[in-house]
C-alpha positions as CSV (number, residue, x, y, z in Angstrom):
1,X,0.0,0.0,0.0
2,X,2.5,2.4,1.2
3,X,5.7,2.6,-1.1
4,X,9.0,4.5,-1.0
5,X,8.9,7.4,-3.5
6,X,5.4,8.1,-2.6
7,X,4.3,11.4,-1.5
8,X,1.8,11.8,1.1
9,X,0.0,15.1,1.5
10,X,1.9,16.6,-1.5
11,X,5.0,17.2,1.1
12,X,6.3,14.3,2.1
13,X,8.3,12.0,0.1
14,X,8.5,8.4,1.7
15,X,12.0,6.9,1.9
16,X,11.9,3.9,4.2
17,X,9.6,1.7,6.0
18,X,10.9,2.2,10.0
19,X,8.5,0.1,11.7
20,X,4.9,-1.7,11.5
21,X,2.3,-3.6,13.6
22,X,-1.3,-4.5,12.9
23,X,-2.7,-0.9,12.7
24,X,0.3,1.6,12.6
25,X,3.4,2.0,10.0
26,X,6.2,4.4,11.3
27,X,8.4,5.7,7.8
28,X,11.5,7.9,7.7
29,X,10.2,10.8,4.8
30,X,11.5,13.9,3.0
31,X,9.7,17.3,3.8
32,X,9.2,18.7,0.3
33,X,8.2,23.0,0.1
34,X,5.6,24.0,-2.5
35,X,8.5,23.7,-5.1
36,X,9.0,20.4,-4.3
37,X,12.5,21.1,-3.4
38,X,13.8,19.2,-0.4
39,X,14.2,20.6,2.9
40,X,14.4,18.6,5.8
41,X,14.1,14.5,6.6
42,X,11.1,14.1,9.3
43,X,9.6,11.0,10.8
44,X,5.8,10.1,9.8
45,X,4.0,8.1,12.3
46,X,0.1,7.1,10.9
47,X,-2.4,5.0,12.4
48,X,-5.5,3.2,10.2
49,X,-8.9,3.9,11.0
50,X,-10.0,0.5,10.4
51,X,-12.9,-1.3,12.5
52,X,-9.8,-3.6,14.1
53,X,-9.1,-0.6,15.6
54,X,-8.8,-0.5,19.3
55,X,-10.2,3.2,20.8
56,X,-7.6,3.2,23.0
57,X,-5.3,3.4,20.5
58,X,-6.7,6.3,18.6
59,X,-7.0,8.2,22.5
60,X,-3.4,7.4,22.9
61,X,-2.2,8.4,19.3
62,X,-4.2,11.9,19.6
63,X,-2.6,12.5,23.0
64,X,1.0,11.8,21.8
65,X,0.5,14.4,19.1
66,X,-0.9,16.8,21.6
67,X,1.6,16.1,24.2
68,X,4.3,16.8,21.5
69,X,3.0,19.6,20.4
70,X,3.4,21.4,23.9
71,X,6.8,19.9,24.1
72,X,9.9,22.0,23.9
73,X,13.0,19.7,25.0
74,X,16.5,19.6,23.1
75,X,16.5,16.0,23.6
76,X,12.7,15.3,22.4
77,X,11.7,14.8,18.4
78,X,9.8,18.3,17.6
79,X,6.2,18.5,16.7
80,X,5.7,19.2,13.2
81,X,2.4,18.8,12.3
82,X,-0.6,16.3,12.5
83,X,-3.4,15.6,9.6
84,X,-6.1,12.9,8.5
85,X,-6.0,11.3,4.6
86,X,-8.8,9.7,3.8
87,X,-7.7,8.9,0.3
88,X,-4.5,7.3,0.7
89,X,-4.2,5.0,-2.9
90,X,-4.9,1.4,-2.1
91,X,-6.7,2.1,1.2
92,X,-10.0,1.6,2.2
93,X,-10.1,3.7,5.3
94,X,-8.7,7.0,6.4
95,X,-5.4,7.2,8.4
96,X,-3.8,9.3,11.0
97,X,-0.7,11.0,10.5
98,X,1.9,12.5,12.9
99,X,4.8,13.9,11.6
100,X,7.6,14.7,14.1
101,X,11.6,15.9,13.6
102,X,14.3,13.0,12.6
103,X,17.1,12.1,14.9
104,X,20.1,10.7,12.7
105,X,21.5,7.9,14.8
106,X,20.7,4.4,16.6
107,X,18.6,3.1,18.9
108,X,20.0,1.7,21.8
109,X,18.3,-1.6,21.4
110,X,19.5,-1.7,17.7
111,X,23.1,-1.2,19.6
112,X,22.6,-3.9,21.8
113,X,21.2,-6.3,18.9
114,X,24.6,-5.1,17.3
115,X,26.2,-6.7,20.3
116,X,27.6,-3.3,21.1
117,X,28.8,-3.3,25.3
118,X,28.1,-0.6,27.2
119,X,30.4,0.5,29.7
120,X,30.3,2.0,33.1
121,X,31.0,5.4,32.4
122,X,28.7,5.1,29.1
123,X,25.5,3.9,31.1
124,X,26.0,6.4,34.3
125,X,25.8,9.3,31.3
126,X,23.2,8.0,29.3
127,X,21.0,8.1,32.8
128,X,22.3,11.6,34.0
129,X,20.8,12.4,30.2
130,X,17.6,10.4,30.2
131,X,17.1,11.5,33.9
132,X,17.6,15.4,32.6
133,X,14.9,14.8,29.9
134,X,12.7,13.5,33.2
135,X,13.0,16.5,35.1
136,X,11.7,18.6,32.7
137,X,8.4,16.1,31.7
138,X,7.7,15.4,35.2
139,X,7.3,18.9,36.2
140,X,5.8,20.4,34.0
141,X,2.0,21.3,34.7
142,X,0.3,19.1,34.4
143,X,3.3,16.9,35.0
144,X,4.1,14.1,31.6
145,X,4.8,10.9,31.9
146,X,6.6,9.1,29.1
147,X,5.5,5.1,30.3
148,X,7.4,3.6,28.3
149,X,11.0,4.2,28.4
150,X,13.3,1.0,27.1
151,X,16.4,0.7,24.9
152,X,14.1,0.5,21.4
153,X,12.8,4.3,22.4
154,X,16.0,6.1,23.3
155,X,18.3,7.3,20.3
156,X,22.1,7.5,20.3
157,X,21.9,10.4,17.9
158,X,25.1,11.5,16.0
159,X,26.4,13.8,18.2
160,X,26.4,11.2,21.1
161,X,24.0,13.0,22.4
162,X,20.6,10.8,24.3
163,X,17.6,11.5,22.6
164,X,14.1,10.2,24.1
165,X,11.3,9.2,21.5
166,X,8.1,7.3,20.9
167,X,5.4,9.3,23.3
168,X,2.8,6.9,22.3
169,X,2.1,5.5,25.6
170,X,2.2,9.1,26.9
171,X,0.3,10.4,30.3
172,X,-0.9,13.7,31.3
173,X,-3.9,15.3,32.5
174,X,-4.7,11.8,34.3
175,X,-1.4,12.7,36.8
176,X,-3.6,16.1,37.7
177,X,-6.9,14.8,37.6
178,X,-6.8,11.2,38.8
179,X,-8.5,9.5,35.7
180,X,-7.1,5.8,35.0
181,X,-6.0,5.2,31.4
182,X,-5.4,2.2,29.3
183,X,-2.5,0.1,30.7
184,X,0.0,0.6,28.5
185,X,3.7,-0.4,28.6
186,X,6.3,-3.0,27.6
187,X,6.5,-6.2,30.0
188,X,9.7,-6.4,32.2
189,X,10.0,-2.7,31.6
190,X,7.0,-1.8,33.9
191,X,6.2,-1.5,37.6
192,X,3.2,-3.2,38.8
193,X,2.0,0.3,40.0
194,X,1.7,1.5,36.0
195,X,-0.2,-1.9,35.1
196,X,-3.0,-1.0,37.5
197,X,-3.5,1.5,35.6
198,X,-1.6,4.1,38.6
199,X,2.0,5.3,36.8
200,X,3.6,8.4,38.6
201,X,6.9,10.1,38.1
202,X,8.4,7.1,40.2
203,X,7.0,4.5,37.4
204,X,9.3,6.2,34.7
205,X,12.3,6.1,37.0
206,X,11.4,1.8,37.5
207,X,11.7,1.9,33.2
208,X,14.9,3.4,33.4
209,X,16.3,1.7,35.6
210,X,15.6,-1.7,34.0
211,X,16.4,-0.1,30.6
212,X,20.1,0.7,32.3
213,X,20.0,-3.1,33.6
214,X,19.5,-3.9,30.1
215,X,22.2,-2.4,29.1
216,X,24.3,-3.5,31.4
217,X,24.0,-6.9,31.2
218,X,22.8,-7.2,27.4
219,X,20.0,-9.2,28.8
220,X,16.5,-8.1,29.1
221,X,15.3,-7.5,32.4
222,X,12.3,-9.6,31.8
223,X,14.8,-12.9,30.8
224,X,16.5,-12.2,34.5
225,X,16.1,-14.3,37.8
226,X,14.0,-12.7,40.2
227,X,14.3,-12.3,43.9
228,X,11.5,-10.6,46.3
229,X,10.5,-8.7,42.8
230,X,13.4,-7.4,42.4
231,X,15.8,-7.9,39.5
232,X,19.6,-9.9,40.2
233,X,22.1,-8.7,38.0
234,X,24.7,-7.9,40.5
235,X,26.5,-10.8,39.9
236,X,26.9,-10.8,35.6
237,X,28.6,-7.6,35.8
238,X,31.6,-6.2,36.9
239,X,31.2,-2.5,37.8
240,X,31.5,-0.3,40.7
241,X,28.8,-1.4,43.8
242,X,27.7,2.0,44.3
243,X,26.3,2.4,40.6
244,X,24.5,-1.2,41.4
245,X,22.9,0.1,44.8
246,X,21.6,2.6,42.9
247,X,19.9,0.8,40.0
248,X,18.6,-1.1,42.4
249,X,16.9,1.8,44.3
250,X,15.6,2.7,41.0
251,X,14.2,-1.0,40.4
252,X,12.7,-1.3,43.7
253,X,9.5,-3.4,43.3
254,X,7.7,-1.3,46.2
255,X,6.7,2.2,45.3
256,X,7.4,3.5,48.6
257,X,11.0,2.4,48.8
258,X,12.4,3.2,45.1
259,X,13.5,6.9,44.8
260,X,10.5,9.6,43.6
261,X,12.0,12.3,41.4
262,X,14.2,12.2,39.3
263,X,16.0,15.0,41.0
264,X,16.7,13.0,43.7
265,X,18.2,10.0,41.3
266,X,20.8,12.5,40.1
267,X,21.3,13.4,43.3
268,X,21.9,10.2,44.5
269,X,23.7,8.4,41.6
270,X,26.5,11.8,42.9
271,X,26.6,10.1,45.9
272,X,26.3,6.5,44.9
273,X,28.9,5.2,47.4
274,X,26.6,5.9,50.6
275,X,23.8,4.0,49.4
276,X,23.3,0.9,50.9
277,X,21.8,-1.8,48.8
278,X,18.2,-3.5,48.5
279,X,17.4,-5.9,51.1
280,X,17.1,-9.2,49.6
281,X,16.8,-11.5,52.3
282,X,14.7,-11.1,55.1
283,X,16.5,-10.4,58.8
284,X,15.7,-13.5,61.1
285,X,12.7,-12.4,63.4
286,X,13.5,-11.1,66.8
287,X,17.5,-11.3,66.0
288,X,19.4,-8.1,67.4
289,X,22.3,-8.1,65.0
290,X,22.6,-4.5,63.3
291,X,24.0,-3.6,60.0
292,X,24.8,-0.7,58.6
293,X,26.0,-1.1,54.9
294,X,27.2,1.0,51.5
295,X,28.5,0.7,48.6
296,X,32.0,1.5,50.0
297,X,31.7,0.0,54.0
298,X,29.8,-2.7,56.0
299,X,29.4,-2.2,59.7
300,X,28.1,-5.6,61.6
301,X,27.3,-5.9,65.5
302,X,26.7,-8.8,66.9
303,X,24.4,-8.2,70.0
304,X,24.5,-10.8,73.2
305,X,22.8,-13.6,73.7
306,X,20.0,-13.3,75.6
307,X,18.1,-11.0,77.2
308,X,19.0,-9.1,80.6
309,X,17.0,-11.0,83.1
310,X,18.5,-13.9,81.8
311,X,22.6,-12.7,81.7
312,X,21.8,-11.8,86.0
313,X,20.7,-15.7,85.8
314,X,23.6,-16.6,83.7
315,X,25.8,-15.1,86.7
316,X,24.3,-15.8,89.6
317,X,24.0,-19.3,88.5
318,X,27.6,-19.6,87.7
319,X,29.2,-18.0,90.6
320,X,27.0,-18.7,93.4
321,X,29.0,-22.3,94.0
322,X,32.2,-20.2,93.9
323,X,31.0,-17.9,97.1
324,X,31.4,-21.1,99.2
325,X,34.5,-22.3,97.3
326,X,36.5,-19.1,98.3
327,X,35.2,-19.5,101.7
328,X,36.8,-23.5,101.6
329,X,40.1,-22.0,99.9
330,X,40.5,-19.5,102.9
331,X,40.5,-22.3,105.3
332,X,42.8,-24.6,103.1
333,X,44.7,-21.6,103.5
334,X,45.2,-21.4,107.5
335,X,44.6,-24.8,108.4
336,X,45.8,-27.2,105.5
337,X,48.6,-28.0,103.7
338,X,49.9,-26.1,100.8
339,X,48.9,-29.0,98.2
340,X,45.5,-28.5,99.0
341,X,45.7,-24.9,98.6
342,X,47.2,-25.0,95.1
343,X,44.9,-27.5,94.2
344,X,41.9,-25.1,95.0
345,X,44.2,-22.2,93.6
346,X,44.1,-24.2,89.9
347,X,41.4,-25.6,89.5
348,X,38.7,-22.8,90.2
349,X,40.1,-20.7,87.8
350,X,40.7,-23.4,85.2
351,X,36.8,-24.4,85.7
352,X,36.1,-21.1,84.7
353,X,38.0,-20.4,81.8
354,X,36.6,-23.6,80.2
355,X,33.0,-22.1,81.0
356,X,34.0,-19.0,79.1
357,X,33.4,-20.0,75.4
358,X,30.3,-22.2,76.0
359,X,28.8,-19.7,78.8
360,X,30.1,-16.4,79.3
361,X,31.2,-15.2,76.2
362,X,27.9,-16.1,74.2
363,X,25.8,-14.7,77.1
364,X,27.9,-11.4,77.6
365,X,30.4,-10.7,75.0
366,X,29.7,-9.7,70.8
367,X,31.8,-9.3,68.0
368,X,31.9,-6.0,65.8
369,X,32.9,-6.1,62.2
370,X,33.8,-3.6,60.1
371,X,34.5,-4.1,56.4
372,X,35.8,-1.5,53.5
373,X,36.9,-2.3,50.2
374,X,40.7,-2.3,51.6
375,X,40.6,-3.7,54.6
376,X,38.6,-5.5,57.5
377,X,38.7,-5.5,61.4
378,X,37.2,-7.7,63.7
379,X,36.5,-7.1,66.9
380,X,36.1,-9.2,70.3
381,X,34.2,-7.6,73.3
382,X,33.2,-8.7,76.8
383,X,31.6,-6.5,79.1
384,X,31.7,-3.6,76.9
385,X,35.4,-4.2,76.7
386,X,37.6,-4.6,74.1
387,X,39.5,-8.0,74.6
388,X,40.7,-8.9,71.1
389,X,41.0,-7.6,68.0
390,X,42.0,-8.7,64.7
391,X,43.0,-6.7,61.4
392,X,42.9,-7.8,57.4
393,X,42.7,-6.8,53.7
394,X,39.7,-7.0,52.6
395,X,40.9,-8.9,49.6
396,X,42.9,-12.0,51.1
397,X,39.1,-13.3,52.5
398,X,39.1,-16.7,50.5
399,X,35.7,-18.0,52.2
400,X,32.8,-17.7,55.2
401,X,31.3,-20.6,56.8
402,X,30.3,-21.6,59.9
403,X,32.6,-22.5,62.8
404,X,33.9,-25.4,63.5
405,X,34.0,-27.0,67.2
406,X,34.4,-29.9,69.3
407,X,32.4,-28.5,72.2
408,X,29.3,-30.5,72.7
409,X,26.1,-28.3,72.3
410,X,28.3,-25.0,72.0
411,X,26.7,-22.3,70.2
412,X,28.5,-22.2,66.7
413,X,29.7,-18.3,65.1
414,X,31.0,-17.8,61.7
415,X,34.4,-18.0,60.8
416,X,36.5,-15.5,57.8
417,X,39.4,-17.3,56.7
418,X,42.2,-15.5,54.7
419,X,44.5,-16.7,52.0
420,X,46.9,-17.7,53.9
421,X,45.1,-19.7,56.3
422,X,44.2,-17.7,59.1
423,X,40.9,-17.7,60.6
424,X,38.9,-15.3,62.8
425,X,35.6,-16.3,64.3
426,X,32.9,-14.1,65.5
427,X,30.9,-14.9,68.8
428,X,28.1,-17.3,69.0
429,X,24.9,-16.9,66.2
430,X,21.7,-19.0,65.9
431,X,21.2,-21.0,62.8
432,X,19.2,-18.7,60.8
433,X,21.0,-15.5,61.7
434,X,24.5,-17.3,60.9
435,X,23.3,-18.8,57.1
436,X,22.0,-14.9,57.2
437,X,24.2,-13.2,57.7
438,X,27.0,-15.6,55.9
439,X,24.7,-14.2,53.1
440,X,24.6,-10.6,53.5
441,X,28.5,-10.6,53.9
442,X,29.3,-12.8,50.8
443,X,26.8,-10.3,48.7
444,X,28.6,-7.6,50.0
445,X,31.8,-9.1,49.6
446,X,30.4,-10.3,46.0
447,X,31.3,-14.2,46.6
């Protein structure tokens, strides 16, 4: 029906067929002026009248050209103009017809089909770009939301520049005046907010960051293991944790805890090193370990075992018996003989330090780790008091797993070893909170 060569409206020339589905063609054409002398190359987007025609689609073709008319971004194709034929050679019906300005480049899914890598530095700049485009849709008044932001709509134009097309899934007036519109939206792009039919600014920020996922891992995000809703990629690519953290805040699944301007994403991507990543696994309930982790440190306390009530038991218990035992070793003193003193002398204190690892240090002592991405410390203390301390790079840690010992029924920790064999173990942990935590230490450690 539609050929290259042909002229449509008397001013544009068609020069190649860009994209088509059931009911719209998208073709790259030549603006001709009433000479017929060529001026500019445009971008003609039409849409068929026919009875298969879905209403929603006309509503949401008639709002992109509105939208884009009102639109005045660098980095957004221009609004050129918008007409009906309704005798377009070889068709039945009349057609739709948006024209828009022509951005010379790529798209960055074409890129990725190319095989084409992003790197690091490339995807933090293609966001800061996309992100810029953002601010200025999502506040403007009414505020615009795009909904539909993925690698196939954002241009690599010429001049390296990030351009941000296709506003056919476009939302306005519903932002300001509460109205649900069609779902629209491409599947593993989308937040579960914008299918029931509720997108805010937030929902374009969930796009881009999968889109940025995408093109970090060449993978789309909907081919990608999920976890509590949320996308794992950390572990297929190798760039800095800080930039992860903060994909991830843009991906998180719940509305409430993925960032809600984009404004604050730029913000935040500046300071990328103090976020602390998504919680993907749940914290054991009623344990008392505290974490505090970034992208550039991890902070663990372990807390004591126990409550209060039950350490005053723990002592009591223990030392009660010894009360009438120093009483005995006073009297060995004056009235027996000096074997029997020593033997008294020995073996109460012995007695107690084997109670220490199995009772007093699990019921009053804790360890404190600290982790950066040069070095480690770990630290032992009893009674609020620093008795041991150990120091390490951060990079000879060869493994985590549980201790190992031969006391009967003791409480089992979690031991770090190093390369060269040495191993530091942390006080006493229940069996959820130690396969727990061995997790949120490997992930941080990327094991």
């Amino acid at each position: 029906m539609l050929e290259p060569g042909q002229v449509i409206n008397n001013c544009y020339r068609l020069e190649k067929k860009l994209g088509q589905d059931t009911s719209r063609q998208t073709w790259l054409a030549t603006f001709l002026d009433a000479q017929q002398q060529e001026q500019e190359q445009v971008v003609l987007k039409l849409l068929t009248l026919s009875p298969q025609m879905q209403w929603d689609e006309h509503k949401l073709f008639e709002r992109e050209a509105t939208v884009l008319k009102n639109l005045e971004h660098p980095r957004i194709p221009k609004y050129k103009d918008y007409f009906i034929i309704e005798d377009l050679p070889g068709s039945r019906f009349a057609w739709f017809v948006l024209v828009q300005s022509y951005i010379p480049g790529a798209s960055l899914q074409e890129l990725l089909n190319q095989g084409y890598h992003f790197s690091e530095s490339q995807v933090e700049k293609i966001a800061v770009e996309i992100l810029s485009i953002l601010i200025y849709l999502h506040e403007l008044e009414p505020p615009v939301l795009h909904r539909d932001i993925k690698p196939s709509n954002l241009i690599l134009g010429e001049d390296d520049r990030v351009y941000l097309v296709d506003f056919g899934a476009v939302q306005d007036k519903a932002v300001a005046e509460g109205v649900t519109f069609t779902v629209v939206g491409t599947y593993g792009y989308v937040p579960m907010e914008q299918f029931a039919g509720r997108a805010v600014p937030a929902s374009d920020l969930y796009a881009l960051g999968t889109t940025l996922i995408h093109l970090l891992t060449g993978t789309a995000p909907a081919d990608l293991p999920h976890r509590n809703s949320r996308i794992e990629f950390a572990n297929l690519v190798s760039v800095n944790l800080g930039l992860i953290n903060w994909v991830g805040k843009l991906t998180e699944p719940n509305i409430a805890d993925r960032i809600s301007t984009a404004k604050e994403a730029i913000a935040a991507l500046k300071n990328k090193l103090t976020l602390s990543p998504p919680i993907t696994t749940n914290k054991p309930t009623g344990s008392k370990i505290k974490i505090n982790k970034s992208a550039s440190q991890l902070e663990i306390k372990l807390a004591r075992r126990g409550n209060q009530s039950l350490r005053a038991f723990y002592l009591i218990g223990l030392f009660t018996p010894f009360f009438w035992q120093i009483l005995q070793l006073v009297n060995f003193s004056l009235n027996a003989h000096s074997y029997a003193f020593w033997f008294y002398f020995l073996i109460i204190p012995i007695f107690i330090l084997s109670l220490m690892p199995v009772v007093i240090l699990p019921v009053f002592g804790y360890t404190y780790l600290y982790f950066d991405r040069d070095k480690f410390e770990m630290k032992w203390k009893l009674f609020g008091l620093c008795y041991w301390r150990k120091r390490g790079k951060t990079k000879s840690i060869q493994k985590l797993y549980k201790e190992q010992t031969k006391v009967p029924l003791a409480p089992i920790g979690i031991t770090i070893e190093l390369i060269k064999g040495h191993k530091f173990t942390t006080t006493p942990l229940s069996t959820v909170e130690r396969h727990w935590l061995i997790d949120e230490i490997a992930d941080w450690l990327k094991f």
